[in-house]
N, C-alpha and C positions, 0 to 999 in steps of 0.2 A: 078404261081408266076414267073413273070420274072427276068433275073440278075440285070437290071438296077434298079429295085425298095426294091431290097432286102440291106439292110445293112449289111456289112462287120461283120460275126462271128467269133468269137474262138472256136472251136471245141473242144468241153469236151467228152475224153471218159471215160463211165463210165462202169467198168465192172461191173457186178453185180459184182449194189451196190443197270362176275363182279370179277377182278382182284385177280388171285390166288396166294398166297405169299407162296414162302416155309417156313417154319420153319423146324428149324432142331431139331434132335431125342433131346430127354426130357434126362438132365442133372439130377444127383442126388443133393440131399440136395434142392431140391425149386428153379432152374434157372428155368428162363419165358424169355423166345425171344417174344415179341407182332407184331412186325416187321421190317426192315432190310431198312435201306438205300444202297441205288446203287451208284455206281464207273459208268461214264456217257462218254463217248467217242465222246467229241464234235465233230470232223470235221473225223470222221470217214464214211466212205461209207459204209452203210447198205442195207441188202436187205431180203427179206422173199422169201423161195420156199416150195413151197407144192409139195410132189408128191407122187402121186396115179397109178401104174401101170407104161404105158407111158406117162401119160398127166404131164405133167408139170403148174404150174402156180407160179408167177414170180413175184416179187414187188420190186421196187425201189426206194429208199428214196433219193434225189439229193440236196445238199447243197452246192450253188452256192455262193460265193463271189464276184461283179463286177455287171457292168451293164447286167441286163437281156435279152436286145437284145441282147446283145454275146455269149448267152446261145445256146448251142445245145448237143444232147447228139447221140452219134453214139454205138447202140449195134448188135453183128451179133445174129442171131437169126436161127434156122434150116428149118421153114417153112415162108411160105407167112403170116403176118397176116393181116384181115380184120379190119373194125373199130368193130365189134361186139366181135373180143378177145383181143380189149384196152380198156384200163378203167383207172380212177383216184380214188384214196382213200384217206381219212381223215389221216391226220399227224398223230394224235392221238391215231392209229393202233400201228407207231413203239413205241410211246411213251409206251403203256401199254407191248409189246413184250421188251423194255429194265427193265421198272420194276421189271419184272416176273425173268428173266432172267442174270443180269448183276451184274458181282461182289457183294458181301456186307457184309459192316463193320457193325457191331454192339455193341453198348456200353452197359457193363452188370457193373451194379452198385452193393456192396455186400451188403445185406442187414443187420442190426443191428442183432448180436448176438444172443439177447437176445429179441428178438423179435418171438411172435407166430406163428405157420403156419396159421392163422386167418389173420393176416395183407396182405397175398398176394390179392393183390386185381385186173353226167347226161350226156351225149354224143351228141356234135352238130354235123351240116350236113356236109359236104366233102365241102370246097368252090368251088366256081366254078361251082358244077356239077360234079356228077359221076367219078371217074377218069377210062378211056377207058386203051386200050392197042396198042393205034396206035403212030405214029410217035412225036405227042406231048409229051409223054409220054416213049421214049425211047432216047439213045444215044448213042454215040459209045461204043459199050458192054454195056452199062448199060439199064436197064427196070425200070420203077416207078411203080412195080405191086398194089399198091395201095396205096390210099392219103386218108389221111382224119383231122377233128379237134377233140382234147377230150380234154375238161379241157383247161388248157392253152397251151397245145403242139398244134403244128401242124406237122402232122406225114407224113411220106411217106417211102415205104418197098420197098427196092431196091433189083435186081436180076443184077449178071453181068459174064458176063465171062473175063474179068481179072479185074485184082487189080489196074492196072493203069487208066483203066477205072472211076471207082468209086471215085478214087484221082480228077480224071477230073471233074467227073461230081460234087462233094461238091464244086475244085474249082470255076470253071462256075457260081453256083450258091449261091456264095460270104462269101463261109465258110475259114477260114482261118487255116491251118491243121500244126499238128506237122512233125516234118521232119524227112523223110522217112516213111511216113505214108503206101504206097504201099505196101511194103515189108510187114510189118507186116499184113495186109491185108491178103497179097496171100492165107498164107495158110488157111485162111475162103473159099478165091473164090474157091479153090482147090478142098476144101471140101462138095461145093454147098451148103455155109450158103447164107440165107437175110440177108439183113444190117437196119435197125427199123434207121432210122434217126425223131429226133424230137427240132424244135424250138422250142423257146419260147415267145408268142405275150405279150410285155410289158404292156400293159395295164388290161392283168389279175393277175399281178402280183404286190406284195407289199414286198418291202424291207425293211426289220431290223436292222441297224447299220451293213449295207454291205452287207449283206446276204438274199440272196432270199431263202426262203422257199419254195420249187417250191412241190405243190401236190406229193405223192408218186404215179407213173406210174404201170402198173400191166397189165399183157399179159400172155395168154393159151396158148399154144402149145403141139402137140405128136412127142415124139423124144424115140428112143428104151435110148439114155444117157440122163447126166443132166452133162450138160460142163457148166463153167462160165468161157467165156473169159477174165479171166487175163491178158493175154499180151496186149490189148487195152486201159487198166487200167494203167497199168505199164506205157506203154510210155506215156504218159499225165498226171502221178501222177506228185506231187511237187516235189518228192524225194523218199521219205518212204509214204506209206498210209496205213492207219490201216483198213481192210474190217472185218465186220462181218457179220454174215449169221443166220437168224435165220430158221432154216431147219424142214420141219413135216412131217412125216413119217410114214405111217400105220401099222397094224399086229405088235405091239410091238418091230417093227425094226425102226433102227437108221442110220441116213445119217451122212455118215464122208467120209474124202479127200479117192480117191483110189488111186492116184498118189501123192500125199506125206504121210511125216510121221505124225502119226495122235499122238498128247499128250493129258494130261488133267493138268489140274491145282487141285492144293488140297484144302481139305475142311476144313470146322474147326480149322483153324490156327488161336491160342494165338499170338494176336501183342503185341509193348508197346506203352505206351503212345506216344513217339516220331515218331512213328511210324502212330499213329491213326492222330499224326497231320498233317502230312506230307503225308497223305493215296496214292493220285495217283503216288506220287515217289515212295512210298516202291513196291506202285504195278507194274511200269514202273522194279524197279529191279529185281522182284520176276518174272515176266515176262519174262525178260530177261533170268534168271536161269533157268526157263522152259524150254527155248528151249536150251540152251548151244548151241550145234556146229550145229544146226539143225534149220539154220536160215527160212526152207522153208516150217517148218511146219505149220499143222491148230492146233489149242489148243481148245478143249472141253472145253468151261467155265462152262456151265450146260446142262443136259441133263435129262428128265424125260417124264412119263406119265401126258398127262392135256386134260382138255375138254375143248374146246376154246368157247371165251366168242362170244358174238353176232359180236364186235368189231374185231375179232379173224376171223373170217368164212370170212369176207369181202375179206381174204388172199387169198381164196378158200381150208380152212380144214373144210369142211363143218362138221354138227355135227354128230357125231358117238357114237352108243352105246358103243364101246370099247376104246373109246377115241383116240388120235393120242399121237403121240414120237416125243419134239419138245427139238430140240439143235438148243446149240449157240456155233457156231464155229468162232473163234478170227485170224487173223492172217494179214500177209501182205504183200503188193505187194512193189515192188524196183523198180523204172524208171530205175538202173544202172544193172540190175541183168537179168539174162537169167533165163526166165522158161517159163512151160508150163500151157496152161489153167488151172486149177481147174476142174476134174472130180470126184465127188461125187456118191458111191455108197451107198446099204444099207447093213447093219450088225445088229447083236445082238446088245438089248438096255444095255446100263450099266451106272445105273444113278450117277449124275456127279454134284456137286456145289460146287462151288468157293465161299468159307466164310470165314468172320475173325471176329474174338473178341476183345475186347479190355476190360478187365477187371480195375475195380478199386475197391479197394480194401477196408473195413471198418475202418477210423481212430479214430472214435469217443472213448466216455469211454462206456467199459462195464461194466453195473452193474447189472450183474448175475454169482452167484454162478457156474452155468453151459450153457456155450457159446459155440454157434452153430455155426461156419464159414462154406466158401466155400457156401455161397446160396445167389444167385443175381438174381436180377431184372431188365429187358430191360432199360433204359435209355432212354427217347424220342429225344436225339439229340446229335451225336458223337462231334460235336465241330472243326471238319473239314473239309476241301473242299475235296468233290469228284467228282470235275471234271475236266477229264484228256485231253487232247490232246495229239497228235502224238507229239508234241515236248518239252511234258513233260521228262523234263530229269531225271532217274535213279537216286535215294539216292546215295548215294558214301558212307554210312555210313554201314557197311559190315552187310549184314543181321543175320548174329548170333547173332548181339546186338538188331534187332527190332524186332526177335519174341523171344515171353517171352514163349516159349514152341518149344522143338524141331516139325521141321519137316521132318520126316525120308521118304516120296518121293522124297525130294530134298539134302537129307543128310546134313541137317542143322543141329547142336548142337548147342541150345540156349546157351549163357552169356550171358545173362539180368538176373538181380539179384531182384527178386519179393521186391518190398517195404514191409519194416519192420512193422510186427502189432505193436503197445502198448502194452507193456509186461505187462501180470496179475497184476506185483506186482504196476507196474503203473498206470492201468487202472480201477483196480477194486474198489473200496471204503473200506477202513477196518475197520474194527468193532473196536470202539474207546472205553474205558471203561468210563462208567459214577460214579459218586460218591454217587449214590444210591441202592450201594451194588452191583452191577451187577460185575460178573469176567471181570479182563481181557486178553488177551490174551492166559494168563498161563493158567487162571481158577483155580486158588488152591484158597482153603479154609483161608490159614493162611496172602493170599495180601488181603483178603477180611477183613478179621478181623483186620490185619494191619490199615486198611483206617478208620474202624470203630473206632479205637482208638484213634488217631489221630484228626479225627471229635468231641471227645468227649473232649479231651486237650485243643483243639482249642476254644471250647465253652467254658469252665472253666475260661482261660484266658479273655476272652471278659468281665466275668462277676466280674474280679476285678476291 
């Protein structure tokens, strides 16, 4: 590919970036969860890593904005890799890993009183030809150790000994970089990372109101760690970016940050209604609370034991009889902020979901003698949007008043004040006395004889 024929890019870096549903433990009195809508992190960079020993295996979901020939994605990577440990995967991977996985509200309707427990009811050729290791294929400090096509990338694995090198060589060859791109570089060349550079050939790609859906990328490698270059990420993020990671883990161990603070988000949180409506705000606040002064932490949204479905293995968690340990870890990178990659180790599992409820409560009449509250039924549709973006802005409405249930991880003491039932005396129907001798109320003998007398006057009269 020569300079003259290539068209000027923008250089994106992206740092890494049959359907099993939890329910949760069985409530008393007759609640039924049937299943759970998910909280959706539109323009969020996602990625999936498996890892088994040293092997790593890698996936990334890229969500491009702009013309597709602009597209390029720059990741440092520890070894060479060949076209036989690239591959392309089906969108529809991440889509079932946020399912499983990703926040959820659910609406629990209470059920009538007086109702029985009976009612519950493929990879193409290298162009060109082989790519060699001779002078076509080198630069000053830079190596193209290999080239190849997959999908709609076209890839090549660079080697260099310094950073300004590899600056040069994207320039040269008509990528257009963020500045100061060198410097943050170094410390890769330092370190004797590849650089995985891949465009994108426009005409395998189809746009949707802006947005390219560019196939999810996926690459194997052995490396004794499992670093996710963040600072590559950072400098070329908008501002704030929201990364999540969907992580699988074997021997009933758990991948979480080693070099940050690691939190979790809580389960089973009573919202209100205001709350259920306005869902990605309360969770933009409640999020926020999470971390407090700990702006650089990862948050465990979920975490559990699962068998991964056929769609699932494509990740490389191939199938296991003792199944694997898959977390989602939430968190985010600052273009304005100093830090260091993301180095993920393993630990003990300790299972982890981020759930909420939104109850509503029975108004109707009750017409039994003895009424059974507090038993609800899933809802099939909360009535809110739940989908967020990174520049969803935070409630401002102080969350002690949107959960309708304390929660004591975050030292929240609810005021929201549960809506009022229909009081007995209003709701029930009361036994009205008829004038066919039947008591009323009192039930004494002497109103009953009363009325009969009366009925007998009355008759008497009629028949003057």
């Amino acid at each position: 590919m020569s300079k003259r024929s290539m068209p000027r890019r923008t250089f994106i870096a992206a740092a890494l970036a049959s359907w099993v549903a939890w329910v949760p433990p069985a409530h008393p009195c007759g609640m039924m969860i049937a299943r759970n809508d998910t909280l959706r992190f539109n323009d969020a960079l996602q990625f999936a890593v498996v890892r088994e020993g040293t092997k790593t295996t890698m996936t990334l979901q890229n969500k491009y904005r702009g013309p597709s020939e602009q597209f390029a994605l720059l990741v440092p990577v520890p070894v060479v890799l060949r076209e036989g440990d690239v591959k392309t995967l089906d969108l529809g991977v991440f889509e079932e890993l946020e399912r499983m996985t990703a926040p959820t509200l659910s609406r629990l309707d209470e059920r009538d009183p007086c109702e029985s427990d009976d009612g519950d009811g493929a990879m193409a050729a290298a162009p060109g030809g082989a790519p060699g290791s001779g002078a076509a294929n080198r630069g000053a400090g830079v190596t193209v150790e290999s080239q190849f096509v997959v999908g709609e990338y076209e890839v090549a694995v660079l080697s260099a000994t310094e950073a300004t090198a590899v600056d040069k060589w994207l320039t040269d060859h008509g990528y257009v970089l963020p500045p100061a791109l060198a410097s943050q570089l170094r410390p890769y060349v330092e370190a004797g990372s590849k650089f995985f550079v891949a465009k994108v050939d426009p005409a395998k790609v189809k746009l949707v109101d802006g947005a390219a859906f560019l196939s999810p990328l996926q690459f194997t490698y052995d490396a004794p760690e499992l670093r996710l270059p963040i600072r590559l990420s950072a400098a070329n993020s908008p501002g704030v970016q929201d990364v999540i990671v969907y992580a699988f883990a074997r021997d009933q161990k758990q991948l979480r940050a080693a070099n940050r603070p690691n939190l979790a988000m809580p389960a089973n949180v009573e919202i209100t209604k205001e709350a259920a409506a306005e869902f990605p705000a309360f969770y933009a606040a409640l999020f926020a609370k999470r971390l407090g002064d700990k702006r650089d932490a990862v948050v465990t949204e979920w975490a559990n034991r699962t068998w991964p479905t056929p769609q699932m293995q494509a990740l490389g968690a191939a199938y296991q009889a003792d199944g694997w340990t898959l977390a989602r870890l939430h968190f985010a990178v600052d273009k304005h902020g100093t830090q260091d990659d993301l180095l993920l180790a393993e630990g003990p599992m300790t299972p982890t979901y981020t759930s909420f409820t939104h109850k509503v409560r029975w108004t109707g009449r009750v017409a039994c003698d003895e009424p059974r509250y507090d038993r609800y039924r899933y809802h099939p549709s909360t009535g809110g949007d739940l989908q967020a973006r990174r520049d969803t802005r935070p409630s401002t409405t102080p969350l002690s008043r949107l959960v309708a249930a304390d929660v004591p991880d975050l030292g929240i003491l609810s005021e929201a004040k549960p809506a009022p039932r229909i009081s007995d005396d209003d709701a029930r129907p009361r036994k009205r006395s008829s004038g066919g001798g039947c008591c009323d109320s009192g039930g004494s003998a002497t109103g009953a004889l009363t009325g009969l007398a009366l009925a007998v006057l009355l008759r008497k009269r009629r028949g003057r």
